[in-house]
C-alpha positions as a Markdown table, in Angstrom:
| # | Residue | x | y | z |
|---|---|---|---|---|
| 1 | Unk | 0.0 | 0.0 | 0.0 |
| 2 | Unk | 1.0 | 3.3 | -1.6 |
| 3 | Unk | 0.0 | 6.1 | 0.5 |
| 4 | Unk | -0.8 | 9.7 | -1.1 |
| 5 | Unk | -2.1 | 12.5 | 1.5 |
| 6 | Unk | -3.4 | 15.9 | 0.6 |
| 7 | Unk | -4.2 | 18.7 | 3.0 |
| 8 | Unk | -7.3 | 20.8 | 2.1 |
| 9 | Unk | -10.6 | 22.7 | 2.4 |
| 10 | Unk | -12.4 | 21.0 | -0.3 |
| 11 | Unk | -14.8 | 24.6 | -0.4 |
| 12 | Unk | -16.3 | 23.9 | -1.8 |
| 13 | Unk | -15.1 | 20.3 | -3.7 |
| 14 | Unk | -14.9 | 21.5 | -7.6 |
| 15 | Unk | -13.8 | 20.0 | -10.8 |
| 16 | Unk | -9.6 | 21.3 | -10.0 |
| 17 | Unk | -9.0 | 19.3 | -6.5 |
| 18 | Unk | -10.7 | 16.2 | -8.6 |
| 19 | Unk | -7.9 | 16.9 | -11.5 |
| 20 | Unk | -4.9 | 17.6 | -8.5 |
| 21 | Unk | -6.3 | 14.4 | -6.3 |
| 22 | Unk | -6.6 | 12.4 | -9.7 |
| 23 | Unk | -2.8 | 13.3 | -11.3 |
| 24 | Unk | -1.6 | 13.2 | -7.5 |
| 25 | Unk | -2.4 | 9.6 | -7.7 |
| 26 | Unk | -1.4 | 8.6 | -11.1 |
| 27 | Unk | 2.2 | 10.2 | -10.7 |
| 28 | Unk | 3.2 | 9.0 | -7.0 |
| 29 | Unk | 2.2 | 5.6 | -8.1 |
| 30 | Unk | 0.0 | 5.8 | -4.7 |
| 31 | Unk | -2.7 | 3.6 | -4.3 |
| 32 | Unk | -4.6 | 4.6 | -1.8 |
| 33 | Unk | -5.5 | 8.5 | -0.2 |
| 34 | Unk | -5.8 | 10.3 | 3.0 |
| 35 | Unk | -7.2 | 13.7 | 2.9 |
| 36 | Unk | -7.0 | 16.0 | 6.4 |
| 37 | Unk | -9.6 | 18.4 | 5.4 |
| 38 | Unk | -11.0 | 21.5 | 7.4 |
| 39 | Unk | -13.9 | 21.1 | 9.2 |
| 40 | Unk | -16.7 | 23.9 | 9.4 |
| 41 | Unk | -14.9 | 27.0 | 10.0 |
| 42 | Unk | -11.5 | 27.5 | 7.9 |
| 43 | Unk | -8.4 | 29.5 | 7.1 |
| 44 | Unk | -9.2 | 32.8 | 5.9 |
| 45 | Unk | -12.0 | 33.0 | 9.1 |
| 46 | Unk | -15.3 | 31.8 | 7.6 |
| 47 | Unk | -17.5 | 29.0 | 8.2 |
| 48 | Unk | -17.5 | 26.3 | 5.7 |
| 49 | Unk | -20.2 | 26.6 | 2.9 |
| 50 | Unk | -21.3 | 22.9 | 3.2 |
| 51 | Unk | -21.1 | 21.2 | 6.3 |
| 52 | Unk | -18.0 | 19.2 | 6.8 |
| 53 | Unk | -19.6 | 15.6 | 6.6 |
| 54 | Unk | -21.2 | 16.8 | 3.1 |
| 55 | Unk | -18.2 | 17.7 | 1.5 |
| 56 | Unk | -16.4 | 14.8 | 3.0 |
| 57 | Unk | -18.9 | 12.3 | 1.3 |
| 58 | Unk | -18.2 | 14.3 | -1.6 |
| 59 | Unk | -14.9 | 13.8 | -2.1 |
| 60 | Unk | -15.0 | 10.2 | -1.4 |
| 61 | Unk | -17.6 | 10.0 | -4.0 |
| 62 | Unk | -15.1 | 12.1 | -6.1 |
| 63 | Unk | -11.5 | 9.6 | -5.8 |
| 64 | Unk | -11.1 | 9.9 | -2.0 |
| 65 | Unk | -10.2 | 7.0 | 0.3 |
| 66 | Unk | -10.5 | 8.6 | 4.0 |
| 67 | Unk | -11.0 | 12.0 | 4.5 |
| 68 | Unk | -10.1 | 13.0 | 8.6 |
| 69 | Unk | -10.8 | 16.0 | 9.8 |
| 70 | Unk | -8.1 | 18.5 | 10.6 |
| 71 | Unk | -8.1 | 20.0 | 14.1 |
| 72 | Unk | -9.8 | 23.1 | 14.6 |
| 73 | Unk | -6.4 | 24.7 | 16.0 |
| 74 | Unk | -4.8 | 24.1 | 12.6 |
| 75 | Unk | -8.3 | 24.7 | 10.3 |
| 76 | Unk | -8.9 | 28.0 | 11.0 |
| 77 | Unk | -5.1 | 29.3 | 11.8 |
| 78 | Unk | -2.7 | 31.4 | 9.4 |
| 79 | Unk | -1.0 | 29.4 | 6.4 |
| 80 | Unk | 2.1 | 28.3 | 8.6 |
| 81 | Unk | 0.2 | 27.0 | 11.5 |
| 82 | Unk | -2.6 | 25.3 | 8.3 |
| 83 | Unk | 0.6 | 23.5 | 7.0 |
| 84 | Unk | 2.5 | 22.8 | 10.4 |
| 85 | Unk | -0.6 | 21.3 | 11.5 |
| 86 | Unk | -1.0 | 19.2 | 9.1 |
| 87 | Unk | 2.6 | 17.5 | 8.8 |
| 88 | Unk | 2.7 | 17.3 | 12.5 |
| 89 | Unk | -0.4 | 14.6 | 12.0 |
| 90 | Unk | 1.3 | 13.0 | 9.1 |
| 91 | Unk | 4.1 | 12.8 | 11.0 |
| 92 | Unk | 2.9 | 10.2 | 13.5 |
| 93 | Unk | 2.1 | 8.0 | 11.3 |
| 94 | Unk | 4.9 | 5.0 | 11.2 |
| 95 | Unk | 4.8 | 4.3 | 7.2 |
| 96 | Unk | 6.4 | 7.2 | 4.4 |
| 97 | Unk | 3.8 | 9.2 | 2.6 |
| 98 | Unk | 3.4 | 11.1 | -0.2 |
| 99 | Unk | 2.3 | 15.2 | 0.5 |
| 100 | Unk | 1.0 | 16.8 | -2.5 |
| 101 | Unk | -0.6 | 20.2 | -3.3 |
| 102 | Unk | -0.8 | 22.2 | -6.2 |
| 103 | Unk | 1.5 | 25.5 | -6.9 |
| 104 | Unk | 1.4 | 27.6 | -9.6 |
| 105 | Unk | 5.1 | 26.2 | -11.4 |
| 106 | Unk | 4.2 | 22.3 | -10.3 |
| 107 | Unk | 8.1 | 22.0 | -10.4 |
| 108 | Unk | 9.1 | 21.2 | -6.8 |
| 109 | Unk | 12.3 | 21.9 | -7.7 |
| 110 | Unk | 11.6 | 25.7 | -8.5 |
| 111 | Unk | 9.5 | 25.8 | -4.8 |
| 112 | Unk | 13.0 | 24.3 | -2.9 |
| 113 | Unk | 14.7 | 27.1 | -4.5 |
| 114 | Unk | 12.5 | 29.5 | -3.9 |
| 115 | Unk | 12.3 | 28.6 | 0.1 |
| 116 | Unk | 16.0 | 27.9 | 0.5 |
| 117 | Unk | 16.7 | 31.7 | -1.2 |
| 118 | Unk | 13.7 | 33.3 | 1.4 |
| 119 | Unk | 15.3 | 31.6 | 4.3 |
| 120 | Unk | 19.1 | 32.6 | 3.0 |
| 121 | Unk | 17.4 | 36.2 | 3.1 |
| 122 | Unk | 15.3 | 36.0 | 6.4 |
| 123 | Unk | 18.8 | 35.0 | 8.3 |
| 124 | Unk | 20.7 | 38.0 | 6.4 |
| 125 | Unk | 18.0 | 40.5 | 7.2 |
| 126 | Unk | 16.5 | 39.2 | 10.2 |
| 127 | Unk | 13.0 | 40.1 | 9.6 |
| 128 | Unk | 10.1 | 37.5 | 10.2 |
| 129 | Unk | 9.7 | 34.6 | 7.9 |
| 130 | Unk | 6.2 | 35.5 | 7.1 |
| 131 | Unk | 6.6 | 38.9 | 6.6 |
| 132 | Unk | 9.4 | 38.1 | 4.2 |
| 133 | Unk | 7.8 | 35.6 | 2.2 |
| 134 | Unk | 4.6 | 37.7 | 1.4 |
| 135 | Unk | 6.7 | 40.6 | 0.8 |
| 136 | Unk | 8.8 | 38.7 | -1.4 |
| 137 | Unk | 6.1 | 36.8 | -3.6 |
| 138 | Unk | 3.7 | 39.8 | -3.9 |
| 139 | Unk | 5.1 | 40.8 | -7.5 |
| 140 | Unk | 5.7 | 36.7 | -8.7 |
| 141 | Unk | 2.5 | 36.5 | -11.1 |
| 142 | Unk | 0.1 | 34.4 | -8.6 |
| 143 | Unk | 2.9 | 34.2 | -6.1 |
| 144 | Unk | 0.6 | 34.8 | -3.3 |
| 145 | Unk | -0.7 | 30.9 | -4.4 |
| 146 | Unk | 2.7 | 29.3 | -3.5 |
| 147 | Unk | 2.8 | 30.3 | 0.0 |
| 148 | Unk | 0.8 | 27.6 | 1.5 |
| 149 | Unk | 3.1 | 25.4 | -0.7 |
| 150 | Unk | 6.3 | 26.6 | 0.5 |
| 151 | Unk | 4.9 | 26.3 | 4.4 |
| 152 | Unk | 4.6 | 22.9 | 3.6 |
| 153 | Unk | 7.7 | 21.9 | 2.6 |
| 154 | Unk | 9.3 | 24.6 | 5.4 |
| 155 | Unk | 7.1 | 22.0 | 7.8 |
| 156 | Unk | 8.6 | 19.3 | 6.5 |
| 157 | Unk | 12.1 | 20.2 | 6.6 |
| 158 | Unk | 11.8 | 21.8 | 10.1 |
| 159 | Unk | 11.1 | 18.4 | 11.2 |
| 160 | Unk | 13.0 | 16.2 | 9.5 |
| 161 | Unk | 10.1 | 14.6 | 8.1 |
| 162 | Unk | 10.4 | 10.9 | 6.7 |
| 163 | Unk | 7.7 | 11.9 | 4.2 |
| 164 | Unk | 8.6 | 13.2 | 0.9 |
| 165 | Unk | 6.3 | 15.9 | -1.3 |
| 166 | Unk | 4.6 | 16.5 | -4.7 |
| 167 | Unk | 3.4 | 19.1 | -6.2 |
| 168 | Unk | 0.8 | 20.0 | -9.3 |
| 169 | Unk | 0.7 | 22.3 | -11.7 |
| 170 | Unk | -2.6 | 24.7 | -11.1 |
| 171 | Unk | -5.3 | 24.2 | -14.2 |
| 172 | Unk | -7.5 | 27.7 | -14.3 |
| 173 | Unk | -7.8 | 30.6 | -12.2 |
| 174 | Unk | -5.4 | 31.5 | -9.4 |
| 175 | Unk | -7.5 | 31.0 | -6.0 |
| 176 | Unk | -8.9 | 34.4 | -5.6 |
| 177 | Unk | -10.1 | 34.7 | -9.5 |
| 178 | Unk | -13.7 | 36.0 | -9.8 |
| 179 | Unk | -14.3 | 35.2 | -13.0 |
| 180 | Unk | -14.9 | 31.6 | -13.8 |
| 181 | Unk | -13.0 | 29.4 | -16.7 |
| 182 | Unk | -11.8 | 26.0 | -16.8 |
| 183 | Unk | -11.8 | 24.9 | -13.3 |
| 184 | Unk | -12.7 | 27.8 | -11.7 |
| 185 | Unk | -11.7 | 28.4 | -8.2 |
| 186 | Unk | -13.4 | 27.6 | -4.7 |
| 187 | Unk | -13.7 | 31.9 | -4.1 |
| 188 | Unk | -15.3 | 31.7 | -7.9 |
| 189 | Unk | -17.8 | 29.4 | -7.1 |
| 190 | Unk | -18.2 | 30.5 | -3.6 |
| 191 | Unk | -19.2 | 34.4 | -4.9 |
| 192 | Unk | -21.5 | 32.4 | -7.8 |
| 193 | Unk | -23.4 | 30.6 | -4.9 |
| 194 | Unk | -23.4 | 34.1 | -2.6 |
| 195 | Unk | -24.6 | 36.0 | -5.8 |
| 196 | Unk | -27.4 | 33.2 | -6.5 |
| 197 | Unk | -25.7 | 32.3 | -10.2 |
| 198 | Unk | -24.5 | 28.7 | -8.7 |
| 199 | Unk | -27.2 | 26.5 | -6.9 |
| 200 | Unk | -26.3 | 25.6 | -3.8 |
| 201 | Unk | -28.2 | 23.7 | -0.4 |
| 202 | Unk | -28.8 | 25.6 | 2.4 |
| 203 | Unk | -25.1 | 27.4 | 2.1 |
| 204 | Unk | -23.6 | 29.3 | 5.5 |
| 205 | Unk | -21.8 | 32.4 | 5.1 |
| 206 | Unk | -19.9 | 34.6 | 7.7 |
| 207 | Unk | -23.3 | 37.0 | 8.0 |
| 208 | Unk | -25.4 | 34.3 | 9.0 |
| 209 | Unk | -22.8 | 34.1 | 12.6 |
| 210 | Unk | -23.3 | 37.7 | 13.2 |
| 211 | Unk | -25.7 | 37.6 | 16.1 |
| 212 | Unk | -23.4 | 35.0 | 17.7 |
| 213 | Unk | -20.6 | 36.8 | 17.2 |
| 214 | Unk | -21.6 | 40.3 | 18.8 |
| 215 | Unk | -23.2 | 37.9 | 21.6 |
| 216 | Unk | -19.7 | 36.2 | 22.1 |
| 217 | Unk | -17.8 | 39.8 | 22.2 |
| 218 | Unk | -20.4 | 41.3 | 24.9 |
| 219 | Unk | -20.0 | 38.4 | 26.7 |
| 220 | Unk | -17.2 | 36.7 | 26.8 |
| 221 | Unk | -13.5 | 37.6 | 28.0 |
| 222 | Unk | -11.4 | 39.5 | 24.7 |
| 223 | Unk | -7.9 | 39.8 | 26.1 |
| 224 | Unk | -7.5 | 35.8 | 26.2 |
| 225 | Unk | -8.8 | 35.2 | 22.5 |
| 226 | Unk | -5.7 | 33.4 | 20.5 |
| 227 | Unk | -4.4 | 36.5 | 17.8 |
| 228 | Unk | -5.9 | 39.0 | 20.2 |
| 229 | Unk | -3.1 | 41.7 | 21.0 |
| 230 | Unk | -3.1 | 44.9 | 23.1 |
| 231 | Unk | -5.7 | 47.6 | 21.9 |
| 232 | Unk | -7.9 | 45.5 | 19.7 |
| 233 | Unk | -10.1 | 44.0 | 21.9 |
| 234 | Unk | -11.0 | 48.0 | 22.9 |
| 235 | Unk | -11.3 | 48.7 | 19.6 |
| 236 | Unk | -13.7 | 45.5 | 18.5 |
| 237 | Unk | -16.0 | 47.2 | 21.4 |
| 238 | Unk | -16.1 | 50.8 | 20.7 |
| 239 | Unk | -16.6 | 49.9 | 16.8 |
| 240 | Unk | -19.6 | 47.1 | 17.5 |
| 241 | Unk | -22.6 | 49.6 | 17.3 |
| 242 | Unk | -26.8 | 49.1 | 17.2 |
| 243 | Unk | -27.6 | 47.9 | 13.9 |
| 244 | Unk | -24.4 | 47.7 | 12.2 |
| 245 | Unk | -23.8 | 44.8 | 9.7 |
| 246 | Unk | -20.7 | 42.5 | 10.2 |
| 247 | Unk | -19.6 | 42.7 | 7.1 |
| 248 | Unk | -19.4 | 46.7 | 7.6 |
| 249 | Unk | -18.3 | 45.9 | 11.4 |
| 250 | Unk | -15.5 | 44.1 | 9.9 |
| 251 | Unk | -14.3 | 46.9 | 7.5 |
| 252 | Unk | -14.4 | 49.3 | 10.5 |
| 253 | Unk | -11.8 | 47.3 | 12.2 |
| 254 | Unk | -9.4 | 46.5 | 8.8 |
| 255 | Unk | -5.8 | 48.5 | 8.6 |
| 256 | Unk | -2.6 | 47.8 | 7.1 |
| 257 | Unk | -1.6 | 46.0 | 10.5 |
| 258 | Unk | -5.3 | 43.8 | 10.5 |
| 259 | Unk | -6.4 | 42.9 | 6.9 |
| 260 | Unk | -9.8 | 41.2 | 7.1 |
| 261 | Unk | -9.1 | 38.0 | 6.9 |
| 262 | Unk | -7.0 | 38.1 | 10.1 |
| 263 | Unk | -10.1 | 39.8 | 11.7 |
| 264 | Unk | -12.4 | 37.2 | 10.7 |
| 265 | Unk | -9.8 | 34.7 | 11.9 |
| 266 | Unk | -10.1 | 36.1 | 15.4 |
| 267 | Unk | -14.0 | 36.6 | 15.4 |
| 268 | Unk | -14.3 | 33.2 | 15.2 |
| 269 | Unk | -11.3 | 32.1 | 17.2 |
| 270 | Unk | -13.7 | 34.2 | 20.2 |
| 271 | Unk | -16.2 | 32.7 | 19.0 |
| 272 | Unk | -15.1 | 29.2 | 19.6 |
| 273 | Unk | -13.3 | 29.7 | 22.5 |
| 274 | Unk | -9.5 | 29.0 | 21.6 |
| 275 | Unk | -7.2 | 31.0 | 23.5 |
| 276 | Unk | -4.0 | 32.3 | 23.8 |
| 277 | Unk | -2.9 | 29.6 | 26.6 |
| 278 | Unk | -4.8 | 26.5 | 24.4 |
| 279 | Unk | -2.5 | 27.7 | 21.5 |
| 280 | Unk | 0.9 | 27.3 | 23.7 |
| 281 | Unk | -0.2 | 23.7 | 24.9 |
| 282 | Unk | -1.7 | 22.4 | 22.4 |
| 283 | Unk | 1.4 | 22.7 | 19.4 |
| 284 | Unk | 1.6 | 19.7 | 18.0 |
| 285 | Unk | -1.3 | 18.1 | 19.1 |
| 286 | Unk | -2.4 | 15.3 | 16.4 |
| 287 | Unk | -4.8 | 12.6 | 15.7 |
| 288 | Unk | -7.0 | 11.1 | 13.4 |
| 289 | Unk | -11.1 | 11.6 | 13.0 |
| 290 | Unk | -12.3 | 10.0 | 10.0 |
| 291 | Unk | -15.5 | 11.6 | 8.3 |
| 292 | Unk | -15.8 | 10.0 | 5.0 |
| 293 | Unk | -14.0 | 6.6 | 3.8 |
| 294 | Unk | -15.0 | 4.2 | 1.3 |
| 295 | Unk | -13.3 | 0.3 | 1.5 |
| 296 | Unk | -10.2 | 1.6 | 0.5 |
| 297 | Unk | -10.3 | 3.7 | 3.3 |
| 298 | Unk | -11.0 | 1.2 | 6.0 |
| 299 | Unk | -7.8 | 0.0 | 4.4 |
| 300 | Unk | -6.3 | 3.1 | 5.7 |
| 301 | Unk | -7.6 | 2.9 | 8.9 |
| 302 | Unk | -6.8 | -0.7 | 9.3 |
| 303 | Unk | -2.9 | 0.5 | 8.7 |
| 304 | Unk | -3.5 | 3.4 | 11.3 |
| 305 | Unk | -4.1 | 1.0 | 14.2 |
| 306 | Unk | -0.8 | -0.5 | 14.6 |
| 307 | Unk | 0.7 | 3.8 | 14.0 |
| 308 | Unk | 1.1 | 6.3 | 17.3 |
| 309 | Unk | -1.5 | 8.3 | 15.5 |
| 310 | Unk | -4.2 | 8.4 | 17.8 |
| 311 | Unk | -7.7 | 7.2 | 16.0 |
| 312 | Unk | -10.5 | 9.4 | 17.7 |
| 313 | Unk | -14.1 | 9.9 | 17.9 |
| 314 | Unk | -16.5 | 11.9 | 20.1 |
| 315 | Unk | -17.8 | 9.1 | 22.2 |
| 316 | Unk | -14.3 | 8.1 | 22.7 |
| 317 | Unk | -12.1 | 9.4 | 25.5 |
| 318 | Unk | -8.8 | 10.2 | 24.9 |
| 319 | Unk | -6.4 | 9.3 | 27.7 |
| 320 | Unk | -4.6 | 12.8 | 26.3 |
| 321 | Unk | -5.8 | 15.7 | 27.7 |
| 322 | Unk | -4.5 | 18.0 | 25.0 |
| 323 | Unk | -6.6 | 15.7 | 22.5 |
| 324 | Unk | -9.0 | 16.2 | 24.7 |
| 325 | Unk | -9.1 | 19.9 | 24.9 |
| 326 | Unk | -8.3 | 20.0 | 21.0 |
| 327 | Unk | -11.6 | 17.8 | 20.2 |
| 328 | Unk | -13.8 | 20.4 | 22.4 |
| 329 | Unk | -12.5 | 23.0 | 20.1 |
| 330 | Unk | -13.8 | 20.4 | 17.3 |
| 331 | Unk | -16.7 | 20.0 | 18.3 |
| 332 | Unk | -17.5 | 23.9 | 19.7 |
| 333 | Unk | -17.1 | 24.7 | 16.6 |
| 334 | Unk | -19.5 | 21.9 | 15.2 |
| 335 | Unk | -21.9 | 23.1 | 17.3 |
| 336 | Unk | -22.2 | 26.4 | 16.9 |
| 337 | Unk | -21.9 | 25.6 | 13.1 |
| 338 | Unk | -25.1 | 23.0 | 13.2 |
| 339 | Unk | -26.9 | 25.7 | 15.6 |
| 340 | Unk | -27.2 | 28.2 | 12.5 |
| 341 | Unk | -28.0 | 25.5 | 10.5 |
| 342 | Unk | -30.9 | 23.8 | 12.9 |
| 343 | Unk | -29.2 | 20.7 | 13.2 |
| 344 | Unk | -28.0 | 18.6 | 16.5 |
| 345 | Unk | -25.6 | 15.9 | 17.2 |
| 346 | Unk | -24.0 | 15.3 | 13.8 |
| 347 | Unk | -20.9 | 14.6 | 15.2 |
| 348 | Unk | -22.4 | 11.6 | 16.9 |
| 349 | Unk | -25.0 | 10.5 | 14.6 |
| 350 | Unk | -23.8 | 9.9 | 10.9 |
| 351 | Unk | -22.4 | 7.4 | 9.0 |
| 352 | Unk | -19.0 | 7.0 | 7.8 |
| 353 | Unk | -18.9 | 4.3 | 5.5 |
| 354 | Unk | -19.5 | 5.8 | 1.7 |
C-alpha cells in the first residue's frame, strides 16, 4: 500500500481538487488517499459553505479513500500554522507518505529554490519569515498561491520529516479569481453561490454568525482570544454599534496592521473559545477523525491502528488531555456551526462508511 495524503478545504469540492487528487495519484504511483480536510470553520475565518460531513462524502464519492478531519487549531489558523498542523499529523504516522498540493510552477524543484533563497534572506535580514515571504512573492504573477506550498515543505524540513512531497501544476484561475473558466476556483464558485448564479443547499456564510458573534464579544472575555493583541479588543467594542452589519463591522476594524481575513480569523477564534494559553499547549497536538472513507479507506484505517497516531471519535475518550481539549475545540465549533444550521448531534449521529 502506496500512501498519497493531501491537505485541504475541499470549499467547496470543484472539478480542480478532482484533477490535483486524480494526477496526484497517477504520478506518485500511490494507491490509496488520505485527505485531512477543514472542518466547518477554515483559514481565511469563515464557516465552511457545506457542512463538513457533506463535503467529505463528496470527495470520497469524487477519488477519496479517507478523508479526517483537521483540528480546529490548525483549520482556522494562518497558512504556517494550516501546514505545520498538518505535517505534525502525518508525522505520526509509522509508514512514508506522499504530500501533494498544487503551486502555480508544479516544479518542486523551483518551490525548494525559492524557500532555500527566502530563508538565506530571512537570516541575512533578520525580519520575520512571514513577513518576508509575502513581501517577497507579492510581484511573482500568482505568487501569493505558493505560500501555503512553500509552508509545507518549510514544515517538512523543520522536522526532519520521513515523508517526501509533490506538487501539481494549477489548471484555471489562481485561487482568488472572480471570474470563472476551466476549473474555476473555490472563491469563484463560492461568490457564484453568494450572488445566486450557482445553486447551492442551504449554504452558510460569515453573516449568518453575526448575532453569535456580537453575543460572544459582549459576553465573553477578549484579552485571552488566540491573535488577540493589546488595543484590539478595545477597539472590537467601541466599533460594535446598534444595527451595524458584520460585514461593515469588519471593514471598520481592517488596517494595514489587521487585513480582514486576520479579523475574521479572530472573530471566530472568540467565537469558539481558543485562547492564547490552548495555543501554547496544544502545538503539535495530532490525531486522526475520519468523516468519510469508502473500503479503501478502511484500508487506511486498518494500517493506522498498529501507527502512534491516535484514531479518535467523540464518544471516545482520549487518555490525552490535549486531545482532549483540541476535540472540544472540534466540536465547539460543530456546534455552533449546526446551531445556524438547525441541526444537532451530527458529530455523533452519521455514518461514515460511503
Amino acid at each position: 500500500m502506496k500512501v498519497l495524503v493531501v491537505i485541504a478545504e475541499y470549499n467547496p469540492f470543484h472539478q480542480g481538487h478532482k484533477y490535483h487528487l486524480k494526477r496526484a495519484l497517477a504520478e506518485t504511483s500511490s494507491s490509496h488517499s488520505l485527505i485531512l480536510m477543514g472542518g466547518n470553520f477554515l483559514q481565511r475565518g469563515e464557516p465552511a459553505i457545506e457542512e463538513k460531513f457533506i463535503r467529505a462524502r463528496k470527495a470520497v464519492a469524487e477519488g477519496a479513500d479517507l478523508v479526517a478531519e483537521l483540528p480546529f487549531i490548525y483549520a482556522s489558523s494562518w497558512a504556517r500554522d494550516f501546514a505545520r498542523g498538518g505535517v505534525d499529523i502525518i508525522n505520526k504516522l509509522d509508514f512514508p507518505v506522499t504530500l501533494s498540493f498544487g503551486s502555480e510552477s508544479g516544479d518542486l524543484k523551483i518551490l525548494e529554490e525559492m524557500l532555500e533563497e527566502v530563508e538565506d534572506l530571512v537570516a541575512d535580514q533578520k525580519i520575520s519569515y512571514g513577513k518576508f515571504i509575502r513581501s517577497a512573492l507579492k510581484d511573482r504573477p500568482q505568487g501569493a498561491n505558493d505560500i501555503l506550498a512553500l509552508e509545507y515543505l518549510r514544515a517538512l524540513k523543520a522536522t526532519k520529516s520521513i515523508h517526501s512531497a509533490h506538487t501539481v501544476k494549477r489548471v484555471g484561475q489562481a485561487y482568488h479569481g472572480a471570474s470563472p473558466h476551466y476549473f474555476p476556483s473555490a472563491t469563484s464558485i463560492r461568490k457564484g453561490i453568494k450572488e445566486g448564479r450557482i445553486k447551492s443547499e442551504n449554504p452558510l456564510f460569515l453573516k449568518d454568525f453575526e448575532d453569535y458573534i456580537y453575543s460572544a464579544l459582549l459576553t465573553k472575555e477578549l484579552n485571552n482570544t488566540y491573535g488577540m493583541i493589546e488595543g484590539l479588543d478595545n477597539r472590537l467594542l467601541k466599533n460594535l454599534e446598534p444595527g451595524r452589519g458584520l460585514d461593515d463591522y469588519i471593514a471598520s476594524l481592517t488596517s494595514k496592521k489587521y487585513r480582514p481575513a486576520r479579523i475574521r480569523r479572530l472573530l471566530i477564534h472568540h467565537l469558539v473559545g481558543y485562547t492564547k494559553l490552548d495555543h501554547e499547549l496544544l502545538k503539535g497536538t495530532s490525531y486522526l477523525r475520519p468523516l468519510a472513507y469508502n473500503k479503501k479507506g478502511t484500508e487506511i484505517l486498518n494500517l493506522l491502528k498498529d501507527s502512534s497516531l491516535e484514531l479518535v471519535h467523540p464518544l471516545k475518550k482520549s487518555d490525552d488531555p490535549r486531545i482532549e481539549r483540541s476535540m472540544e475545540l472540534d466540536l465547539n465549533a460543530s456546534r455552533i456551526y449546526n446551531l445556524v444550521r438547525g441541526l444537532k448531534g451530527e458529530d455523533y449521529k452519521r455514518k461514515l462508511l460511503v
